[in-house]
Backbone as numpy.savetxt, mean C-alpha at the origin, in Angstrom:
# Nx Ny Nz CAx CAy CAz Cx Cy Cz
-14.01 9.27 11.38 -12.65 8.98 10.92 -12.72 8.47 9.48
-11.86 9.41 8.75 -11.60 8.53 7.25 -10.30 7.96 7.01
-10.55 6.84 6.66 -9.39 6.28 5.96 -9.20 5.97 4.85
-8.46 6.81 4.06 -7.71 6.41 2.65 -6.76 5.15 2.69
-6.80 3.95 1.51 -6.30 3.07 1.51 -5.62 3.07 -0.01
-4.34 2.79 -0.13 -3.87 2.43 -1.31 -3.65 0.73 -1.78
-4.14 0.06 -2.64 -3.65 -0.63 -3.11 -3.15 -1.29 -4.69
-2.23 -1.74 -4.82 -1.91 -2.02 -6.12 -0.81 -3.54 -5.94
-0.54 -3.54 -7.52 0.73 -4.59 -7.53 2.29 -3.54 -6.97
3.41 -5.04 -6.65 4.60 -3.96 -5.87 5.12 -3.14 -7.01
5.54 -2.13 -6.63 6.06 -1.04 -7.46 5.32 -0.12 -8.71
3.69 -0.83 -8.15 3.14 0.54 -8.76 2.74 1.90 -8.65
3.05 2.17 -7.08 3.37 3.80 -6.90 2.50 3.85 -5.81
2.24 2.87 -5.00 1.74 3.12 -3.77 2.07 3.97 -2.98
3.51 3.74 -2.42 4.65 4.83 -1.50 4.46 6.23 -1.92
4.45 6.28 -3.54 5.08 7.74 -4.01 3.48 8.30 -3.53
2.14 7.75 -3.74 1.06 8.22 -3.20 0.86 8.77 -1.86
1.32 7.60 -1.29 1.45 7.98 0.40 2.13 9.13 0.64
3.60 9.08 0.11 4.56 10.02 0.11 3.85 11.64 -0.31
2.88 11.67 -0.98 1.81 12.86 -1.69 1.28 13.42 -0.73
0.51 12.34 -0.19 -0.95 12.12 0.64 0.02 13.13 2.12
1.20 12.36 2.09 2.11 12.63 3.35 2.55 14.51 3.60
2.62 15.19 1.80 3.29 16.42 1.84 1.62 17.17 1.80
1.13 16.45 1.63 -0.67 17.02 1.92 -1.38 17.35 3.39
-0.41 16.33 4.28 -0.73 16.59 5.74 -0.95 16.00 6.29
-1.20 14.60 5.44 -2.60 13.87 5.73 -0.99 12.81 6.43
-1.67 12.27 7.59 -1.13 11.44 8.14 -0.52 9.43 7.44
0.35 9.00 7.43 0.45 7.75 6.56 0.78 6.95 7.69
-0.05 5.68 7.89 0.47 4.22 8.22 0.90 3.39 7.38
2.00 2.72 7.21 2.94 1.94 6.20 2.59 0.53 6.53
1.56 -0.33 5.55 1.61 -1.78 5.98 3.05 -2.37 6.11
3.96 -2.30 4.94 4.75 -2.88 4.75 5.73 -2.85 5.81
5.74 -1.67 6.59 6.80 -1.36 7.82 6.20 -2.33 8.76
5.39 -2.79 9.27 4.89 -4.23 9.90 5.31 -5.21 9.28
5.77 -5.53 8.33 6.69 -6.78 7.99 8.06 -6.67 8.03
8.36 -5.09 7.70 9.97 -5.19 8.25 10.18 -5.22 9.42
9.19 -4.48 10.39 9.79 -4.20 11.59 10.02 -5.88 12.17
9.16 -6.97 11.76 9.24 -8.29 12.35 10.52 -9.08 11.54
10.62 -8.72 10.35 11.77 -9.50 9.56 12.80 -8.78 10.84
13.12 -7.47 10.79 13.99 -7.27 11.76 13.90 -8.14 13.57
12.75 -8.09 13.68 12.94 -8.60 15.05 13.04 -10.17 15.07
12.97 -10.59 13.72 13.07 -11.92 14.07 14.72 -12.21 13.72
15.47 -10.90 13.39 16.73 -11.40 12.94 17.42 -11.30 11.98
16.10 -11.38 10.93 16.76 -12.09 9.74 16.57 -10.79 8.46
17.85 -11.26 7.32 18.36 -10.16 6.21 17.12 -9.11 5.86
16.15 -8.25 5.47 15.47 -7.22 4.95 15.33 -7.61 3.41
15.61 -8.71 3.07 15.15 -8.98 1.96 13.86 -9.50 1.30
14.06 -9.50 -0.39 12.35 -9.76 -0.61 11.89 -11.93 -0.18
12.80 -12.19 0.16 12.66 -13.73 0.42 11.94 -13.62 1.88
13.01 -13.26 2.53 12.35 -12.82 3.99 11.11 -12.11 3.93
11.15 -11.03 3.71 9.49 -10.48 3.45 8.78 -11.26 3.39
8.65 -11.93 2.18 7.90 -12.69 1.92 7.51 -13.82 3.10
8.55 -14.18 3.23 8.02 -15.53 4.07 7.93 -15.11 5.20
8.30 -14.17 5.78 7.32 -13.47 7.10 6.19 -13.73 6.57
5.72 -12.61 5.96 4.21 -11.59 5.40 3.36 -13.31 5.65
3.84 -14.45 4.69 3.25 -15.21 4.29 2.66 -16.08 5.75
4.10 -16.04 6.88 3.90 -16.85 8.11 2.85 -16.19 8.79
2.69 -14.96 8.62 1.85 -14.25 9.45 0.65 -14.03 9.36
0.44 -13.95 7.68 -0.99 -14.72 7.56 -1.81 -16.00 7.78
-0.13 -16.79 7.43 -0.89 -18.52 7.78 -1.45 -18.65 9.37
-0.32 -17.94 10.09 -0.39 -18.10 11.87 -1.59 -17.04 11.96
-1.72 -16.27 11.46 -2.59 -14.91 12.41 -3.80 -14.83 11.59
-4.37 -15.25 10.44 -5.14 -15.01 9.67 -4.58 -13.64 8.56
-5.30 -14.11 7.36 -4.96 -12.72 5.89 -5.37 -11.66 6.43
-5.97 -10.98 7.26 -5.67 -10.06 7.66 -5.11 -9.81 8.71
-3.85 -10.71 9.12 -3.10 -10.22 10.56 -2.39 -8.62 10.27
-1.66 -8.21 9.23 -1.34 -7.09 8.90 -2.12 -6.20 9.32
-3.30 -5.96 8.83 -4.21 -4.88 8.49 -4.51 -4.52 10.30
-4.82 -5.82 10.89 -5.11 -6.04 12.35 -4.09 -5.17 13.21
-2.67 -5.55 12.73 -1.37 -4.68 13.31 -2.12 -3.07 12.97
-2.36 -2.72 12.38 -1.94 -1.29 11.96 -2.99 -0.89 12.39
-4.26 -1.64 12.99 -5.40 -0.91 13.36 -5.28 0.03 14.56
-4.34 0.00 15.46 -3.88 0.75 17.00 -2.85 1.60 16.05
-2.10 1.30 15.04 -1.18 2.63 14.46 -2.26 3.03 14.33
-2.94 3.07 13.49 -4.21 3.96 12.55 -4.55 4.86 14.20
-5.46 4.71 15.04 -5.88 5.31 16.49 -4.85 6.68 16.69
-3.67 5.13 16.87 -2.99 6.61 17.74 -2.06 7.59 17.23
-2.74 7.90 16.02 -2.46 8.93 15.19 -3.20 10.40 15.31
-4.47 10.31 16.28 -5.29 10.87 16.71 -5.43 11.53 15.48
-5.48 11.22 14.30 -6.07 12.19 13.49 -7.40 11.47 12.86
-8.48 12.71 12.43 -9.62 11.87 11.56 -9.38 11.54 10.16
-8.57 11.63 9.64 -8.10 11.40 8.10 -6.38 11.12 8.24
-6.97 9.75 7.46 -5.33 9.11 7.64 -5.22 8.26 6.54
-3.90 7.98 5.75 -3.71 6.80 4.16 -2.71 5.91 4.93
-3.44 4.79 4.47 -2.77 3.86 4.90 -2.07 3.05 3.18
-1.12 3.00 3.49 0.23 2.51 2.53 0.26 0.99 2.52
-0.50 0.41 1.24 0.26 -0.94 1.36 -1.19 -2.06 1.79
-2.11 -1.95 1.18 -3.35 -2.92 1.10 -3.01 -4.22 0.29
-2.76 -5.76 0.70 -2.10 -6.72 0.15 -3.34 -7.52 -0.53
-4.75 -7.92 0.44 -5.82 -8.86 0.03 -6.92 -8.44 0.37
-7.77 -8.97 0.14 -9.36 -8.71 0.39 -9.46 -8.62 2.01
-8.91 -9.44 2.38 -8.97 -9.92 3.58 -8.63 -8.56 5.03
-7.83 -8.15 4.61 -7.44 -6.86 4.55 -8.45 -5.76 4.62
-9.02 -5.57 3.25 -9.74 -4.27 3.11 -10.89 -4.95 3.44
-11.97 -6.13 3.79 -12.77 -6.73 4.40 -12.36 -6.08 6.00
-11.16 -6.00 6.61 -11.32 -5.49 7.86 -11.01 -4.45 8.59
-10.37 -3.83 7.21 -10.84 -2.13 7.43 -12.23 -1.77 7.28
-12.77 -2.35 6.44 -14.32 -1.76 6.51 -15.22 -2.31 7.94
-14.42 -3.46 8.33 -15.82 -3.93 9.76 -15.07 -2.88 10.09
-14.13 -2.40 10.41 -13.33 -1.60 11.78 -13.95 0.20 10.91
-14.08 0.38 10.16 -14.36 1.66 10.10 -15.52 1.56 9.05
-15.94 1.17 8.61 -17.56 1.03 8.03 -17.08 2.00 6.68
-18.03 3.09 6.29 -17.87 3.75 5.07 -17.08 4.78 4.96
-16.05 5.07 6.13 -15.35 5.93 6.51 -14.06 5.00 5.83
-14.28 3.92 5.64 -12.83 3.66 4.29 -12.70 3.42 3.34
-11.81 3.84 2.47 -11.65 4.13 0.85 -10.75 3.74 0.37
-10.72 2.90 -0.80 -9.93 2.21 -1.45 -9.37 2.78 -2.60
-8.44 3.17 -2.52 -7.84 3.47 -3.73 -6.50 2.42 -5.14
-7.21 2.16 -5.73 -6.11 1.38 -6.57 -4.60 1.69 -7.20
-3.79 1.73 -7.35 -3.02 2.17 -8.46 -2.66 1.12 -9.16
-2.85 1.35 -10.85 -2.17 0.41 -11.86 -0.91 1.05 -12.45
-0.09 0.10 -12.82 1.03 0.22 -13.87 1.24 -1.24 -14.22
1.91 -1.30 -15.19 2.04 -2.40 -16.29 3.33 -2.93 -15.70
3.63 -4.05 -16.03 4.84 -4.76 -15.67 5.94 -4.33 -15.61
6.48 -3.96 -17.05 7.57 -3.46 -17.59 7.59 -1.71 -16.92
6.90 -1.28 -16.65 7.17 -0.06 -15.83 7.47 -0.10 -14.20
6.48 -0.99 -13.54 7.12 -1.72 -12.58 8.49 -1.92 -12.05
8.71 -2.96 -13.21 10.29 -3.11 -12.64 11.41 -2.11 -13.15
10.89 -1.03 -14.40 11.92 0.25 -14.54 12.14 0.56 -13.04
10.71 0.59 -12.27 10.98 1.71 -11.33 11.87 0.74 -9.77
11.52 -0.49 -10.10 12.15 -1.27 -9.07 13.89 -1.00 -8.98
14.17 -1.23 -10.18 15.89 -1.06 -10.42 16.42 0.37 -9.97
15.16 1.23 -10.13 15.92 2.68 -9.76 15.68 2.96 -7.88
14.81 1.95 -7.51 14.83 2.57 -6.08 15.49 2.02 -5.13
15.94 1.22 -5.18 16.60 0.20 -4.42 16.42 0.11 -3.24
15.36 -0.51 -2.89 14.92 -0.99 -1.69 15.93 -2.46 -1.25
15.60 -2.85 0.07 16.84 -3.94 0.26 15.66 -5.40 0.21
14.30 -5.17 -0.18 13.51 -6.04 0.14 12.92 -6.41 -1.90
13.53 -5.40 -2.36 13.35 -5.69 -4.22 13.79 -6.51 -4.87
13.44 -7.20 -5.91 13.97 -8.11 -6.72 14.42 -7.79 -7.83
15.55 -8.67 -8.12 16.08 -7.89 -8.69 16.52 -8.50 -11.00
14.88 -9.21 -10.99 14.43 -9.11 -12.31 13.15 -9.46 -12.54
12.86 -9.29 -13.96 11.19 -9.31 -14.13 10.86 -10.75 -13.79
11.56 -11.20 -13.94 10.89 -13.13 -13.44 10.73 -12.98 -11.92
11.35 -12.71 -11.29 11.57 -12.37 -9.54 10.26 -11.48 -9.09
10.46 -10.28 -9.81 8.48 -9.24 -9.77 7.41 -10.32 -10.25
7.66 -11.22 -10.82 6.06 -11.70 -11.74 6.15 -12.96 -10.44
7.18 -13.92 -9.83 7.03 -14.44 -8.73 6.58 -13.48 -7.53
6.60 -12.17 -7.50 6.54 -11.30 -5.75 4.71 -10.98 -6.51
4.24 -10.91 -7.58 2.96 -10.46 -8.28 2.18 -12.02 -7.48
3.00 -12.77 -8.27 2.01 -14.08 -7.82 2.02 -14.44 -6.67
2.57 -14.51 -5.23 2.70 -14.72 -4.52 1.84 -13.85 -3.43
1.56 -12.08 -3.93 0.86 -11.40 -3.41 -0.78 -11.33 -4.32
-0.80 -11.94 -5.13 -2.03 -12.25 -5.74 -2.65 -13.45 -5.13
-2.03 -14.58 -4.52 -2.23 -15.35 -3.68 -2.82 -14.81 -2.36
-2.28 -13.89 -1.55 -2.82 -13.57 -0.65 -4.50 -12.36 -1.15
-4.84 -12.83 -1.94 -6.17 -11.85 -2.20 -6.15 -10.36 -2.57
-4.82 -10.67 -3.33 -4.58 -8.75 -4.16 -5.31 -8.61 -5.63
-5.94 -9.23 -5.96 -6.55 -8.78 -6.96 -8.08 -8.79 -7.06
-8.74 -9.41 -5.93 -10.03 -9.25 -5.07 -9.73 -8.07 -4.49
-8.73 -7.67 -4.05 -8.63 -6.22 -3.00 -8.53 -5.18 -4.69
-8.12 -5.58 -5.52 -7.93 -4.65 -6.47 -9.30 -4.15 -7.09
-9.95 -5.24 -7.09 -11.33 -5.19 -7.44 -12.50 -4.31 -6.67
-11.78 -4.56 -5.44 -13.37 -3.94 -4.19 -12.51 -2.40 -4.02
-11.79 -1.56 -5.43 -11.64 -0.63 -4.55 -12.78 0.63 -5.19
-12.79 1.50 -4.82 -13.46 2.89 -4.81 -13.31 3.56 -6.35
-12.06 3.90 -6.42 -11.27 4.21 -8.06 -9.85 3.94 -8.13
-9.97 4.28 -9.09 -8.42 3.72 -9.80 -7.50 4.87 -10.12
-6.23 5.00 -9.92 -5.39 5.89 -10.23 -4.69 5.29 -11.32
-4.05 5.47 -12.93 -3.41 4.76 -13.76 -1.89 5.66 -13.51
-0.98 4.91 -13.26 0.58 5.49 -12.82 1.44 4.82 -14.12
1.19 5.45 -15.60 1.88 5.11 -16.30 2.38 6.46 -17.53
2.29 7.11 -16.71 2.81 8.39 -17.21 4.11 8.70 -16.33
4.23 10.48 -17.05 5.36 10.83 -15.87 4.70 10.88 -14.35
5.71 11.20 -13.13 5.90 11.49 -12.26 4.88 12.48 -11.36
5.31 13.82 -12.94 4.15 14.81 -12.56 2.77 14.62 -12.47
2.53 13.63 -13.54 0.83 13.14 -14.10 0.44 12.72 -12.76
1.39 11.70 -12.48 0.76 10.75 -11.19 0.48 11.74 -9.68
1.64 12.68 -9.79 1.30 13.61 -8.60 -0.13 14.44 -9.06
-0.44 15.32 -9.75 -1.92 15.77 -9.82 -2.75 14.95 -9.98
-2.82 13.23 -10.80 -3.92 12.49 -10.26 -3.85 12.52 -9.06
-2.98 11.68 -7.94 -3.42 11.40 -6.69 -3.74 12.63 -5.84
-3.23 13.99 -6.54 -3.80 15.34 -5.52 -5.22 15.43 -5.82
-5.24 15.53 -6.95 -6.94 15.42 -7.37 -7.87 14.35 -6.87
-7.51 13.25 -6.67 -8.06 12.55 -6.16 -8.45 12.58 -4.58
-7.45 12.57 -3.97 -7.55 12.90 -2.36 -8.19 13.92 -2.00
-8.00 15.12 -2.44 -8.62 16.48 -2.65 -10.14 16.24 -2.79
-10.58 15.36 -3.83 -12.04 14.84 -4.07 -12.72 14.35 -2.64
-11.85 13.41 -2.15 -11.85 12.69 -0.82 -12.19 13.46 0.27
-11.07 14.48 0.46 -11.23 15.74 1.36 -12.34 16.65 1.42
-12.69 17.00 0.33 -14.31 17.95 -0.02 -13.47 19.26 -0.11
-12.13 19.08 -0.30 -11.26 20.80 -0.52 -10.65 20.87 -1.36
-10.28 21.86 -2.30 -9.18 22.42 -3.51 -7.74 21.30 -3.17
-7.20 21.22 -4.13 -5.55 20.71 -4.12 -5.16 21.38 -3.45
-4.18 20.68 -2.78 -2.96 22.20 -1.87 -1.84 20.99 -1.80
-0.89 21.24 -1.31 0.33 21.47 -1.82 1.31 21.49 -0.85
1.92 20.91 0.57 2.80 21.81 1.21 4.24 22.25 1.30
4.67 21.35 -0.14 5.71 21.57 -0.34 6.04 22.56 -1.01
């Protein structure tokens, strides 16, 4: 079993990777959908406050990698051998994807710069986004706290997402493709 892992700061193009990885075939587990699905079950608004202070309760209560722990039975029963998982937050994290799958997991980074960041925050409107650069550089620090820039560090390579759209789609095809041991393809 391989597992592709994305991680970066929020809104540097994790999703749109997955979303790639996704028209490629390749199966996606969404960390972040484990914090909504509980913000929802506990009740409360889908916002980035809530997020947060879930994500944050759930590490304090469950250990920094309670997330990663959730998604380990998604990851299974996907029955597939190659799968990207969306949304790597801390070390702690990619420390337990590797006991759970040894060299069969791969870290992938994505960078973008601040100010591109939050261009792309304002245009997507998620209900869990903030909604200015002081608000992103608090959601940066708060997920740098939980061991995102140790996870940024232990990954494999780096994708740079500060071009267009298109750039970033043939890096991450090229990249995965590398991963795969097959040509780019495409299924859209």
């Amino acid at each position: 079993m391989k597992i592709i892992a994305f991680v970066g700061m929020p809104a540097s193009g994790k999703s749109e990777a997955a979303k790639i990885a996704s028209e490629m075939g390749i199966p996606v587990v969404n960390m972040g959908d484990v914090i909504r699905k509980e913000v929802l079950r506990r009740g409360l608004e889908p916002n980035d406050s809530n997020t947060g202070m879930v994500a944050t309760q759930l590490r304090k209560c469950e250990g920094m990698d309670a997330v990663a722990i959730r998604c380990i039975s998604q990851i299974y029963e996907t029955g597939s051998d190659l799968i990207v998982v969306d949304g790597v937050r801390g070390i702690a994290e990619v420390e337990c994807f590797r006991r759970e799958f040894g060299e069969g997991f791969i870290l992938i980074s994505i960078y973008a710069p601040i100010e591109v960041r939050f261009s792309r925050i304002k245009k997507r409107g998620r209900s869990d986004d903030m909604d200015s650069i002081e608000g992103l550089r608090r959601r940066d620090e708060r997920e740098l706290g939980w061991g995102m820039g140790e996870a940024i560090e232990a990954s494999n390579v780096e994708i740079e997402n500060n071009f267009t759209l298109e750039t970033f789609r043939k890096d991450v095809i090229e990249v995965l493709s590398n991963y795969l041991g097959k040509s780019p393809q495409n299924k859209s």
